[in-house]
CHARMM internal coordinates of N, CA and C (Angstrom, degrees):
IC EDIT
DIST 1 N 1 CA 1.4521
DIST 1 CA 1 C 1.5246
ANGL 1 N 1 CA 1 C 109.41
DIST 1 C 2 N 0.9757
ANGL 1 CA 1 C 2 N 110.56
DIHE 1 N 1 CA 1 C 2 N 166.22
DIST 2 N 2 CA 1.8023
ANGL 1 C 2 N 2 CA 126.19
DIHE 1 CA 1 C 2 N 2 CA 170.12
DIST 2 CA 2 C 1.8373
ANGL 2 N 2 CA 2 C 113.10
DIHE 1 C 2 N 2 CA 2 C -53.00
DIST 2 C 3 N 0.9430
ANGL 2 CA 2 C 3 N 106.06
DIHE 2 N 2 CA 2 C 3 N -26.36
DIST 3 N 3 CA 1.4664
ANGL 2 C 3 N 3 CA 106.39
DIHE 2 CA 2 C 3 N 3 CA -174.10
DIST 3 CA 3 C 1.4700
ANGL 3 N 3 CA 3 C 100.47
DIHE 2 C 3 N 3 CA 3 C -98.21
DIST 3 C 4 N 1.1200
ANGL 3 CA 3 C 4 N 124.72
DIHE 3 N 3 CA 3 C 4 N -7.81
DIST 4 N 4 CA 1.9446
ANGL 3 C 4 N 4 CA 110.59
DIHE 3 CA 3 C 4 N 4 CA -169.70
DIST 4 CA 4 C 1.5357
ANGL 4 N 4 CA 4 C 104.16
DIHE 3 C 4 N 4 CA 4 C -70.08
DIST 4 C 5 N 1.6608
ANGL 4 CA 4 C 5 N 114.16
DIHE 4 N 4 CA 4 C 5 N -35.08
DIST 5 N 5 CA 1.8426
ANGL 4 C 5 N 5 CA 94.87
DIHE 4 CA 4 C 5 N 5 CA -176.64
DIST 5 CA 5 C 1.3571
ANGL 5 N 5 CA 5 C 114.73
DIHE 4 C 5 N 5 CA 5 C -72.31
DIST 5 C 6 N 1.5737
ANGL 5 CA 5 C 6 N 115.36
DIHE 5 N 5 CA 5 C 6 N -8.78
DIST 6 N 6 CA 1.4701
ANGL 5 C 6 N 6 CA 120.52
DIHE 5 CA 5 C 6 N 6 CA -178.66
DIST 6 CA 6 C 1.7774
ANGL 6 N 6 CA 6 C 124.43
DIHE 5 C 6 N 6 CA 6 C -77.58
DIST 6 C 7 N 1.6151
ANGL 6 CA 6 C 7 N 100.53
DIHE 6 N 6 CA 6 C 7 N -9.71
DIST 7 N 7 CA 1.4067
ANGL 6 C 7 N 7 CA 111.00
DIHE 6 CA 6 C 7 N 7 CA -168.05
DIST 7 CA 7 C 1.5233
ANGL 7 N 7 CA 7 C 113.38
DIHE 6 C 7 N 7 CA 7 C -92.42
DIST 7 C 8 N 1.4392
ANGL 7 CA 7 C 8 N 111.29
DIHE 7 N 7 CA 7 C 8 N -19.27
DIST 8 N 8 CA 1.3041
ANGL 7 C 8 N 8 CA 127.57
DIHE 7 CA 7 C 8 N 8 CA 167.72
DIST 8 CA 8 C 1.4404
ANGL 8 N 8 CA 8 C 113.09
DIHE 7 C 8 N 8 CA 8 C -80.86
DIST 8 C 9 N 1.2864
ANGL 8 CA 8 C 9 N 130.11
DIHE 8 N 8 CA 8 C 9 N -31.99
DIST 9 N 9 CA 1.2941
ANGL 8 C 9 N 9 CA 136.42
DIHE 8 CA 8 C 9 N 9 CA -174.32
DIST 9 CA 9 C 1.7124
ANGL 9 N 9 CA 9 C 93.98
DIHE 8 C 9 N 9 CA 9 C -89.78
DIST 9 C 10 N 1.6337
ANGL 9 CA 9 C 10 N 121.12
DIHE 9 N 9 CA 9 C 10 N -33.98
DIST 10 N 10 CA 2.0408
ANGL 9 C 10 N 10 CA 96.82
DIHE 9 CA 9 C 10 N 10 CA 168.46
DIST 10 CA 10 C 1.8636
ANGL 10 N 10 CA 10 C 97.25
DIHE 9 C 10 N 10 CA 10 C -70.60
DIST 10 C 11 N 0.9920
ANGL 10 CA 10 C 11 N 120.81
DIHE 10 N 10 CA 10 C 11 N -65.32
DIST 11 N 11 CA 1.3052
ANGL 10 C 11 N 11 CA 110.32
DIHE 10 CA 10 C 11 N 11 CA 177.80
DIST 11 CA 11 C 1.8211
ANGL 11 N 11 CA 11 C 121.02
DIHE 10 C 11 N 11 CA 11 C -7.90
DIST 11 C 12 N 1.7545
ANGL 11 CA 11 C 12 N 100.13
DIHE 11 N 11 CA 11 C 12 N -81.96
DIST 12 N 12 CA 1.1540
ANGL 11 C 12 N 12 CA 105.80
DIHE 11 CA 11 C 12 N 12 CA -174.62
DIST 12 CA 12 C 2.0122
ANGL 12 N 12 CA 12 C 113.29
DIHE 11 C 12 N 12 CA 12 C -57.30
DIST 12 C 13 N 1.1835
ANGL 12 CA 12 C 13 N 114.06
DIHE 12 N 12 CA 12 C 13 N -25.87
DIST 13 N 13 CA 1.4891
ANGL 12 C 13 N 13 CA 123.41
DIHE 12 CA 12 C 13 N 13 CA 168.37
DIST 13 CA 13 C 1.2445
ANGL 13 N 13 CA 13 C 96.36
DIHE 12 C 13 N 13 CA 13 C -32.85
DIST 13 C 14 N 1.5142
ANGL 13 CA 13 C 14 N 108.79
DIHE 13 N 13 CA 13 C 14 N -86.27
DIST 14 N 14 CA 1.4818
ANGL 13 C 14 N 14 CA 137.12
DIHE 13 CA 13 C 14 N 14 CA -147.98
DIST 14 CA 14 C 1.9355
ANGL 14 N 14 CA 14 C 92.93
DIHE 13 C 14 N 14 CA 14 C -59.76
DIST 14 C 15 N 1.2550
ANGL 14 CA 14 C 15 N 125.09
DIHE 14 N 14 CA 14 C 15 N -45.45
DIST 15 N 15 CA 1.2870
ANGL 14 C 15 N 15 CA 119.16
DIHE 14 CA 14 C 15 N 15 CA -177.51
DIST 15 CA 15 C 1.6996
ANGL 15 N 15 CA 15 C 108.15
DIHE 14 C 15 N 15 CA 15 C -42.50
DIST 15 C 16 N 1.6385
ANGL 15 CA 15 C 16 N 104.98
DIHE 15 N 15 CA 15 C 16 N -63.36
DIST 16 N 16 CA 1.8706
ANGL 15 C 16 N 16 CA 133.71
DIHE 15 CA 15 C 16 N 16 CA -176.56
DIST 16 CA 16 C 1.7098
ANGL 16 N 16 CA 16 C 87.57
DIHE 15 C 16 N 16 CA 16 C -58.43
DIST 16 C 17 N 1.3384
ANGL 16 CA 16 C 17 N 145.08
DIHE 16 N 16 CA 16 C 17 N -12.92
DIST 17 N 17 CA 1.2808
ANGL 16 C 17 N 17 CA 117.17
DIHE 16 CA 16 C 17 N 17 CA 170.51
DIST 17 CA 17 C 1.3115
ANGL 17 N 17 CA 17 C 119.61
DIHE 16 C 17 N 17 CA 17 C -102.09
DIST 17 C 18 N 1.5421
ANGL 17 CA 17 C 18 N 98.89
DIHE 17 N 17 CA 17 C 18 N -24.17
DIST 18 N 18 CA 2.2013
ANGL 17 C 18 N 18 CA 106.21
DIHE 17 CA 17 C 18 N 18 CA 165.88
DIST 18 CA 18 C 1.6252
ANGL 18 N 18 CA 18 C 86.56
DIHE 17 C 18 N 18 CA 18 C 104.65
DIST 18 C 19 N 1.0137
ANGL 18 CA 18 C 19 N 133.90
DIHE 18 N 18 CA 18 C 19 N 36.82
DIST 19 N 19 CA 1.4536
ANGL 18 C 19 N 19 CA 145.76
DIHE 18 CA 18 C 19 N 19 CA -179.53
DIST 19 CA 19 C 1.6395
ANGL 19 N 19 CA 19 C 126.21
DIHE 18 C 19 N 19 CA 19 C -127.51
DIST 19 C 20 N 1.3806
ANGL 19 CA 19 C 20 N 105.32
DIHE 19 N 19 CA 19 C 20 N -1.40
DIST 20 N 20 CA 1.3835
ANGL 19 C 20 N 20 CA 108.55
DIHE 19 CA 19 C 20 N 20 CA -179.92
DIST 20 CA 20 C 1.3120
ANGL 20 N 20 CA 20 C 120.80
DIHE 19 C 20 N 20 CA 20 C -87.24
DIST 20 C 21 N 1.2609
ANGL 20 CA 20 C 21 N 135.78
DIHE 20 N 20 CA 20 C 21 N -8.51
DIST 21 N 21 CA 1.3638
ANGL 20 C 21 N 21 CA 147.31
DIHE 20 CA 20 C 21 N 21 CA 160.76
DIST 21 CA 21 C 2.0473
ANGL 21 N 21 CA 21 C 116.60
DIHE 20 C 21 N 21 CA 21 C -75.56
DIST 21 C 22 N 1.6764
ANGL 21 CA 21 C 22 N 83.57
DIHE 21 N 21 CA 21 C 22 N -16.91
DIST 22 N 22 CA 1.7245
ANGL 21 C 22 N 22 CA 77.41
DIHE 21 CA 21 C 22 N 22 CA 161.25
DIST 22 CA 22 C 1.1065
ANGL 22 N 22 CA 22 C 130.61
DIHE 21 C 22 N 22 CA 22 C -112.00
DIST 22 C 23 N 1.5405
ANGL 22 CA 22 C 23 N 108.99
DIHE 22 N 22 CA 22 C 23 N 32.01
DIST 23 N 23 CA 1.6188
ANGL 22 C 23 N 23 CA 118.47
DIHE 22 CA 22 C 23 N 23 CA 176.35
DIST 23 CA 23 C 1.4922
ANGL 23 N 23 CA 23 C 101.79
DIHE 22 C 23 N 23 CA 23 C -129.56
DIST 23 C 24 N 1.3794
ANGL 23 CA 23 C 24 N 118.76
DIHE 23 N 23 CA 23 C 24 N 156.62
DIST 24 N 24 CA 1.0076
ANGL 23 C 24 N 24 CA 118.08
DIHE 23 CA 23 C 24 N 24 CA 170.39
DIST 24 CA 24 C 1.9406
ANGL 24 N 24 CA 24 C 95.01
DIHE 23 C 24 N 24 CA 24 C -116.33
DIST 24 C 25 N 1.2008
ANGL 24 CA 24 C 25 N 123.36
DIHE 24 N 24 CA 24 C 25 N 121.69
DIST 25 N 25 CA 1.8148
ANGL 24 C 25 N 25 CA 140.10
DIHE 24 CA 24 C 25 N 25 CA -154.39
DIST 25 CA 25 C 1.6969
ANGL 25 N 25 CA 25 C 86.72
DIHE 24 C 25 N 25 CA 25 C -109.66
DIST 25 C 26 N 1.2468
ANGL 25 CA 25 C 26 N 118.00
DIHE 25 N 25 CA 25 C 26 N 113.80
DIST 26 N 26 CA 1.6131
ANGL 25 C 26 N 26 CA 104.08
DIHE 25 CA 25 C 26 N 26 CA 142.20
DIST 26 CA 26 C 1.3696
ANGL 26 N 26 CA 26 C 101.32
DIHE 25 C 26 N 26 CA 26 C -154.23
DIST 26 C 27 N 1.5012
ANGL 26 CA 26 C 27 N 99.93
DIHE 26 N 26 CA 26 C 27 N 160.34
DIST 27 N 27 CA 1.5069
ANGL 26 C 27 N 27 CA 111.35
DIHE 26 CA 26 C 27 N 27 CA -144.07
DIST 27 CA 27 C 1.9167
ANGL 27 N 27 CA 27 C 103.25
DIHE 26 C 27 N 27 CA 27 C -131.18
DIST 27 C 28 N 0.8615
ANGL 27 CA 27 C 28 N 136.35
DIHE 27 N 27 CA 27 C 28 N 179.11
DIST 28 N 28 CA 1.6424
ANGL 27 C 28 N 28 CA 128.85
DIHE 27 CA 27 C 28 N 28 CA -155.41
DIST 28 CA 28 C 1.2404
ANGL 28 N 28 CA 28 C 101.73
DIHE 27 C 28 N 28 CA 28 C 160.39
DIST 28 C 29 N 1.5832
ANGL 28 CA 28 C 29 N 104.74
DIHE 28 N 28 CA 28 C 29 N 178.76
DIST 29 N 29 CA 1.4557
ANGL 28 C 29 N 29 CA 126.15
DIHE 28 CA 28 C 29 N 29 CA -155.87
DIST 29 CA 29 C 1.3608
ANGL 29 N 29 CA 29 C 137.34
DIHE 28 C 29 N 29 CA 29 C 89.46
DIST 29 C 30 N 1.2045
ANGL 29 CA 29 C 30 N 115.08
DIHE 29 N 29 CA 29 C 30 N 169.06
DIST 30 N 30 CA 1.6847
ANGL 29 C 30 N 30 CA 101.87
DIHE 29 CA 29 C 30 N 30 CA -144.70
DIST 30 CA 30 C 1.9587
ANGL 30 N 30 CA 30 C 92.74
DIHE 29 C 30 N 30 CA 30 C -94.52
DIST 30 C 31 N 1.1493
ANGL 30 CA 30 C 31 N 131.60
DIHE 30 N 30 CA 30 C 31 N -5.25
DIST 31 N 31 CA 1.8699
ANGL 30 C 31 N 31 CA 102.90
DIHE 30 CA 30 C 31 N 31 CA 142.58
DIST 31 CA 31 C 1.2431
ANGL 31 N 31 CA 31 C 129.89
DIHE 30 C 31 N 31 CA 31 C -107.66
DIST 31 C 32 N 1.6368
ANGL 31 CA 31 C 32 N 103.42
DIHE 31 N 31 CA 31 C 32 N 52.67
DIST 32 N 32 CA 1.6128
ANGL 31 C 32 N 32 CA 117.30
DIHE 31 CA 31 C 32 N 32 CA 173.17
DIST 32 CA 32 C 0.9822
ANGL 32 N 32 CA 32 C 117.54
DIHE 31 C 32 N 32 CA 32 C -133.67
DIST 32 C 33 N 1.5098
ANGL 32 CA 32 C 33 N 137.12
DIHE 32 N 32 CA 32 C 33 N 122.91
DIST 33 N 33 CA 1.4105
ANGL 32 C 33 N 33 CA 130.90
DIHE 32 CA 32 C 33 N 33 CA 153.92
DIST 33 CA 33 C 1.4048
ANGL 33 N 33 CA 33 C 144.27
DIHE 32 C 33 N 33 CA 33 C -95.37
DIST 33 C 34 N 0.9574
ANGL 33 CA 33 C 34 N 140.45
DIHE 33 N 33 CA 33 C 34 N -154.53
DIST 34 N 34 CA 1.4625
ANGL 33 C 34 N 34 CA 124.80
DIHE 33 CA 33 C 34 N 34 CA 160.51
DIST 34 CA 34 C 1.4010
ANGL 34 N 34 CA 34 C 138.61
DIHE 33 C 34 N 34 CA 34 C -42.73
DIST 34 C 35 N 1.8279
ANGL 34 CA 34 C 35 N 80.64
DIHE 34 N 34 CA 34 C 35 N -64.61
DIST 35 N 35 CA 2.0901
ANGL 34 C 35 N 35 CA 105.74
DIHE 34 CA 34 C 35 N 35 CA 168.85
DIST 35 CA 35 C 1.7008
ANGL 35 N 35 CA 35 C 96.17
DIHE 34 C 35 N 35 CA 35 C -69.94
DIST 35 C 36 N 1.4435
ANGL 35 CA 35 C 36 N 133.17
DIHE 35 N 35 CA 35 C 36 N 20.56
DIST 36 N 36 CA 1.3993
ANGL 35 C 36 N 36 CA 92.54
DIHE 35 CA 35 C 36 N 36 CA 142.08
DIST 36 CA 36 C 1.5291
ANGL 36 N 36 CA 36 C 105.97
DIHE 35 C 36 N 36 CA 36 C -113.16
DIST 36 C 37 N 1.2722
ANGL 36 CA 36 C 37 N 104.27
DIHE 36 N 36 CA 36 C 37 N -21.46
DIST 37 N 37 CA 1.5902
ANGL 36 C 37 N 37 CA 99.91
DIHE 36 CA 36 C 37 N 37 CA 172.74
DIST 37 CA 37 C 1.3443
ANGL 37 N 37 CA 37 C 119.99
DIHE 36 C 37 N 37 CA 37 C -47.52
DIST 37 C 38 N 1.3044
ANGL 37 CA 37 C 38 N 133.04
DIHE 37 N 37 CA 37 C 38 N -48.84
DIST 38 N 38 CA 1.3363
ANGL 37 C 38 N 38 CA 130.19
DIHE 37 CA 37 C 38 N 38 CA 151.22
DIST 38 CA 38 C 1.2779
ANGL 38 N 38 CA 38 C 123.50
DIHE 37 C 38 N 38 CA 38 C -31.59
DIST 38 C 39 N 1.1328
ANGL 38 CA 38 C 39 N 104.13
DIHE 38 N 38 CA 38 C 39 N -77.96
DIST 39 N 39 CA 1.9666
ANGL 38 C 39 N 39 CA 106.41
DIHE 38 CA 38 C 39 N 39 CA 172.70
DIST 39 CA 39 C 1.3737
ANGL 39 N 39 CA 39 C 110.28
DIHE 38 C 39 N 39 CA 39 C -24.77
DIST 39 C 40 N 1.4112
ANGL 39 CA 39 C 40 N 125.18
DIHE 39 N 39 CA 39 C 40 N -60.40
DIST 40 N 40 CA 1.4369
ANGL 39 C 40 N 40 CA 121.22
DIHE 39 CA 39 C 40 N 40 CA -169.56
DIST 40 CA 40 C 1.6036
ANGL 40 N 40 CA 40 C 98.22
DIHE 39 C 40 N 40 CA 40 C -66.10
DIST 40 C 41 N 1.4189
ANGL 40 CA 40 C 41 N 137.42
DIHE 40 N 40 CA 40 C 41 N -33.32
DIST 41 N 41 CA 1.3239
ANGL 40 C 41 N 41 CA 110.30
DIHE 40 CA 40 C 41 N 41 CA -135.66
DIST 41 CA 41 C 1.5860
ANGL 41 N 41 CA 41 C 134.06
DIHE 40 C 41 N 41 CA 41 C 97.11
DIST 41 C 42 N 1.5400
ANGL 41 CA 41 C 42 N 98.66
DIHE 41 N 41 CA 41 C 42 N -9.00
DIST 42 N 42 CA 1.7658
ANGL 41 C 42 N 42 CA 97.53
DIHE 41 CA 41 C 42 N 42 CA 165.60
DIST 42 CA 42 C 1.7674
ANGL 42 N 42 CA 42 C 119.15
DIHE 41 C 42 N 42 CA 42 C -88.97
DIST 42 C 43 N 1.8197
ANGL 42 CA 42 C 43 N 81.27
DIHE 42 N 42 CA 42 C 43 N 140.83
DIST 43 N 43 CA 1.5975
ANGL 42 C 43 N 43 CA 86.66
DIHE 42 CA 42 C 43 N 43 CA -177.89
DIST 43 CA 43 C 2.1521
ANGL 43 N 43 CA 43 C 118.72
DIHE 42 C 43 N 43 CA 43 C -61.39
DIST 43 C 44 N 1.1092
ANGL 43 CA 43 C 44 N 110.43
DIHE 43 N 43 CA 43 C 44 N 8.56
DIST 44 N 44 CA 1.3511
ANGL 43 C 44 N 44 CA 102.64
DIHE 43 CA 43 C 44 N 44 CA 157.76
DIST 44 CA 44 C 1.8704
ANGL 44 N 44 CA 44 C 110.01
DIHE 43 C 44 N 44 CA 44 C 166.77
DIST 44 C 45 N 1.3004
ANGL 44 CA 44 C 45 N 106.82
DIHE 44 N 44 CA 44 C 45 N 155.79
DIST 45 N 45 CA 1.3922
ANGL 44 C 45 N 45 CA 94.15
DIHE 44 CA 44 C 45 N 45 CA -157.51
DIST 45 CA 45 C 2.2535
ANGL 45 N 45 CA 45 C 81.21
DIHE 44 C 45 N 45 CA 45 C -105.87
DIST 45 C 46 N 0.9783
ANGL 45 CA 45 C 46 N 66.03
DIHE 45 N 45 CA 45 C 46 N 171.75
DIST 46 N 46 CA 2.2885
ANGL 45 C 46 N 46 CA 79.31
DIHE 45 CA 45 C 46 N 46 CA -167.94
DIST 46 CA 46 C 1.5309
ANGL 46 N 46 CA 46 C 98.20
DIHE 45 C 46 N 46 CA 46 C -130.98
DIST 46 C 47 N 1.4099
ANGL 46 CA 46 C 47 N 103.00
DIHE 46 N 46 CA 46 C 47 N 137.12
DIST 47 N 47 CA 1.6103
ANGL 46 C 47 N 47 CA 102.54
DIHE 46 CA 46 C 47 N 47 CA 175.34
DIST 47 CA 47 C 1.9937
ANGL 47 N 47 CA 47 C 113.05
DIHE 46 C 47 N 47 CA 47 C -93.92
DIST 47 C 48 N 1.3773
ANGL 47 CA 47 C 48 N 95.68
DIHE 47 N 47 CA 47 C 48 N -11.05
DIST 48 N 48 CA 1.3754
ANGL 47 C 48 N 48 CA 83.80
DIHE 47 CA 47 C 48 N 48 CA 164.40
DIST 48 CA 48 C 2.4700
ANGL 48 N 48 CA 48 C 91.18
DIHE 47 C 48 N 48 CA 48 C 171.59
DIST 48 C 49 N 1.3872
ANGL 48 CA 48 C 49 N 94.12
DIHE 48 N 48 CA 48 C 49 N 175.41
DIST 49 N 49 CA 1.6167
ANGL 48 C 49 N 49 CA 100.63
DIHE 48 CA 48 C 49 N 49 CA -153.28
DIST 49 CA 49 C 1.5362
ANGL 49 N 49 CA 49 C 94.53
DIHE 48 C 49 N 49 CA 49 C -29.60
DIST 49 C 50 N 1.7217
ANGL 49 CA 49 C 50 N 117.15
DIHE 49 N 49 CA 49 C 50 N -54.32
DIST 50 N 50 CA 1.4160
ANGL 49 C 50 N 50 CA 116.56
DIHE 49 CA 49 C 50 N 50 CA -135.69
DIST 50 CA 50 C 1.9720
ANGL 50 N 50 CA 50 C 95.36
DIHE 49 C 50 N 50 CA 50 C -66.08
DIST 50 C 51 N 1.3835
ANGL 50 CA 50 C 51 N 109.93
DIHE 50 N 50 CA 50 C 51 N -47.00
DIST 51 N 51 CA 1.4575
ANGL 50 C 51 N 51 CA 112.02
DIHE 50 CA 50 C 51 N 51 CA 177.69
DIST 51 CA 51 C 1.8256
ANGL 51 N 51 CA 51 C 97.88
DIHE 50 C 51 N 51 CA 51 C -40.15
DIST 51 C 52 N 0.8382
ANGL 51 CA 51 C 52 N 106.10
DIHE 51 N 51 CA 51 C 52 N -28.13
DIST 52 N 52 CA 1.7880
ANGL 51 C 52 N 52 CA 106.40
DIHE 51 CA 51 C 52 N 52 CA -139.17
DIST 52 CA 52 C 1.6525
ANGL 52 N 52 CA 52 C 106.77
DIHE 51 C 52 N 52 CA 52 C -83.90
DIST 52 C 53 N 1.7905
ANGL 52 CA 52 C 53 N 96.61
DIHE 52 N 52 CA 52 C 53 N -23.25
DIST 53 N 53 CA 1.5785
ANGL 52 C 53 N 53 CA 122.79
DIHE 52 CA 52 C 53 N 53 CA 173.68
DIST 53 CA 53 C 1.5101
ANGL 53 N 53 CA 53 C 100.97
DIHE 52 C 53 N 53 CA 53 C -75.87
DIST 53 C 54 N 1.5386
ANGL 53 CA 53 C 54 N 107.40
DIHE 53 N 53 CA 53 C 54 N -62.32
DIST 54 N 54 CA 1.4111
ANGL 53 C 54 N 54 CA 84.60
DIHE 53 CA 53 C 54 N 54 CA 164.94
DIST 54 CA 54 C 1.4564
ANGL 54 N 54 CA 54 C 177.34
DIHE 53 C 54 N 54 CA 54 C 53.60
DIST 54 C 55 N 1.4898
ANGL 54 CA 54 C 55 N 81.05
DIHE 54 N 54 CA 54 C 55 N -125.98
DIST 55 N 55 CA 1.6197
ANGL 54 C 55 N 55 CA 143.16
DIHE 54 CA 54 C 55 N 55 CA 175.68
DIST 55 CA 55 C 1.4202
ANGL 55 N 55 CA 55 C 111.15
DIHE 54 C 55 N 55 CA 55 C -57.03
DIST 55 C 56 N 1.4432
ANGL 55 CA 55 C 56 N 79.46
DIHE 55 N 55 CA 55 C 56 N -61.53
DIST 56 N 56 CA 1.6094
ANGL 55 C 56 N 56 CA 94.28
DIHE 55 CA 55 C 56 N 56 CA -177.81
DIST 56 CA 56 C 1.4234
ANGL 56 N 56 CA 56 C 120.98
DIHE 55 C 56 N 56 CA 56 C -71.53
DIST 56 C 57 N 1.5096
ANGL 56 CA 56 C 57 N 109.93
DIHE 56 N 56 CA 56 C 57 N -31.34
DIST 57 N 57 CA 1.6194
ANGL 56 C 57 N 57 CA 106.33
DIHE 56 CA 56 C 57 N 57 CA -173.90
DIST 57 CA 57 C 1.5562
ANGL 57 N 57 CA 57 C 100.43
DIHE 56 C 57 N 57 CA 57 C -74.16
DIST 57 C 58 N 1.5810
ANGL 57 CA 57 C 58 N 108.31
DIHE 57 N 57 CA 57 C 58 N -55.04
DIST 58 N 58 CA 1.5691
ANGL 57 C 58 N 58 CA 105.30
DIHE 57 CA 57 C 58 N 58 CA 178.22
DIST 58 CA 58 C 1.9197
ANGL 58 N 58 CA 58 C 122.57
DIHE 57 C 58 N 58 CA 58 C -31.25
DIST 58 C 59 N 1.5374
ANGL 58 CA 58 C 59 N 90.25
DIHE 58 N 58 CA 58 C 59 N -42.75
DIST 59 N 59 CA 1.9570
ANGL 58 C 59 N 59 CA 94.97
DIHE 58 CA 58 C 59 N 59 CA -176.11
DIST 59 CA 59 C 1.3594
ANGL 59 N 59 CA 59 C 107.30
DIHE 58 C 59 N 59 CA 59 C -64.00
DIST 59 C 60 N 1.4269
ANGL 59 CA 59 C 60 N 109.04
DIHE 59 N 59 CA 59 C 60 N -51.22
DIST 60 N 60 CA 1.5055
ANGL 59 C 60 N 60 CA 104.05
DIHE 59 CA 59 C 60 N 60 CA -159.12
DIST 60 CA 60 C 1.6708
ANGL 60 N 60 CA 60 C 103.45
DIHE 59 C 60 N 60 CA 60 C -74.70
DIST 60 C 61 N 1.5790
ANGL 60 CA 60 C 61 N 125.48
DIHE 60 N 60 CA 60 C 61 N -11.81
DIST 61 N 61 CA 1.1555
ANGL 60 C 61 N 61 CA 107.61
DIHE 60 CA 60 C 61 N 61 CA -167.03
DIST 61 CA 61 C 1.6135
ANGL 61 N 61 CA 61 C 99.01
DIHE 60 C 61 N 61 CA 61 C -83.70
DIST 61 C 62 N 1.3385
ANGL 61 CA 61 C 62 N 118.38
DIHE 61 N 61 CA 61 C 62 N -32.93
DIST 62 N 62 CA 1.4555
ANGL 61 C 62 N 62 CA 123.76
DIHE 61 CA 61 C 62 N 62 CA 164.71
DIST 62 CA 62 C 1.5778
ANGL 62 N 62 CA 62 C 108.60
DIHE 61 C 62 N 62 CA 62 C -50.36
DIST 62 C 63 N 0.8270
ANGL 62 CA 62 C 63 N 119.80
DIHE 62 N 62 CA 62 C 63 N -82.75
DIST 63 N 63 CA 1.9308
ANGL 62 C 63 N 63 CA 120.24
DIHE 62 CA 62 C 63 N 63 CA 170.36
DIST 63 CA 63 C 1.4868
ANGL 63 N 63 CA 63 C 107.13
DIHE 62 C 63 N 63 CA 63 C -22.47
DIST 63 C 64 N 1.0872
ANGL 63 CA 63 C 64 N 130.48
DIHE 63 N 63 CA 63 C 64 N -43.25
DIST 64 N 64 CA 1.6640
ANGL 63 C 64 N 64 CA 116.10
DIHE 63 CA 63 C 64 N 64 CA 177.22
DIST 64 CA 64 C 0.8246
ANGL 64 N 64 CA 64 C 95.37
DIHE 63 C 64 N 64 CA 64 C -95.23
DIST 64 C 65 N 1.2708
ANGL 64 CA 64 C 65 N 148.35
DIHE 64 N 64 CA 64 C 65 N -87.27
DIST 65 N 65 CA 1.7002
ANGL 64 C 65 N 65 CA 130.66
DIHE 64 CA 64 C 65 N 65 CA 170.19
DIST 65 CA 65 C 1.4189
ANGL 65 N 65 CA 65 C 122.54
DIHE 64 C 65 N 65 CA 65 C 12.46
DIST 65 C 66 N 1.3611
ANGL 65 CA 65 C 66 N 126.65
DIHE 65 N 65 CA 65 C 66 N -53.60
DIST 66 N 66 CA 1.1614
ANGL 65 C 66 N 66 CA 141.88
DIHE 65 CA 65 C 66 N 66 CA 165.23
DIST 66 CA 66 C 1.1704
ANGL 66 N 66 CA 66 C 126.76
DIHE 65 C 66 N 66 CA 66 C -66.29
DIST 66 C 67 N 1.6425
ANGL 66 CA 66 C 67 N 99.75
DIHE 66 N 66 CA 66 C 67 N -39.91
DIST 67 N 67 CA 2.1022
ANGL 66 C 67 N 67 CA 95.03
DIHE 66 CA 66 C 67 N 67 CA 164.06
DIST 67 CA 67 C 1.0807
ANGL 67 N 67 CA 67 C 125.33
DIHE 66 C 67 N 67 CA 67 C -76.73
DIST 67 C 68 N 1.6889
ANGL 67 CA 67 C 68 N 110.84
DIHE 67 N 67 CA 67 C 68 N -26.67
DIST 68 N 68 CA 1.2289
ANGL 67 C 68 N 68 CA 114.05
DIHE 67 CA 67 C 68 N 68 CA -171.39
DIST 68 CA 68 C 2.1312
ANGL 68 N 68 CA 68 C 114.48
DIHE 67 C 68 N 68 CA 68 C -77.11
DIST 68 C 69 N 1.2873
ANGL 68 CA 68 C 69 N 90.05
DIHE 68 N 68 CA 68 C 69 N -10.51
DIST 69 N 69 CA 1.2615
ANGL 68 C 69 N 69 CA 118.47
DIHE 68 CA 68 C 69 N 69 CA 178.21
DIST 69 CA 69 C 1.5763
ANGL 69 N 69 CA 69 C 110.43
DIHE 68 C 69 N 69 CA 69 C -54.63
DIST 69 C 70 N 1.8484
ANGL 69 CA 69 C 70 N 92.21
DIHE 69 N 69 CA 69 C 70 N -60.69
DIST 70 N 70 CA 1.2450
ANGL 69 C 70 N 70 CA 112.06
DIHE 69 CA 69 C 70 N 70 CA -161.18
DIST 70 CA 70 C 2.1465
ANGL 70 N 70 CA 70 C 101.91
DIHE 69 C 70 N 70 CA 70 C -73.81
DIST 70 C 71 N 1.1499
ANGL 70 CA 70 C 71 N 99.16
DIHE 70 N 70 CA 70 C 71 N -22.66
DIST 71 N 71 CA 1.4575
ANGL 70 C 71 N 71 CA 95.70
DIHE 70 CA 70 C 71 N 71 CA -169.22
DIST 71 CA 71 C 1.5268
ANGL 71 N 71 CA 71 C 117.50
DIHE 70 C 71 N 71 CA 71 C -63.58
END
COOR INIT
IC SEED 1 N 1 CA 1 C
IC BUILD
């Protein structure tokens, strides 16, 4: 689609602002797969919303998990 070269460029943004470790990024839809989710830099590619719900709960519970780790 029109937006896929744009998802690497929010990615790489968020890296150049020191902010990419406080998002959890994953990206989906039906002309995306994994190996491009990698390529960009998103923490996981989704085959469609329900994966994507997920996805998402699994990351973020790891991400606080991990801060709460660190505290």
């Amino acid at each position: 689609t029109t937006t896929m070269p744009y998802m690497k460029v929010v990615i790489d943004t968020m890296v150049e602002r020191g902010i990419r470790d406080d998002y959890v990024v994953l990206v989906g839809g039906a002309p995306l797969n994994e190996e491009f989710g990698r390529a960009i830099g998103a923490d996981a590619y989704c085959r469609d919303a329900a994966v994507a719900v997920e996805t998402a709960k699994t990351l973020v519970a790891r991400k606080h998990n991990q801060g709460a780790a660190r505290a």
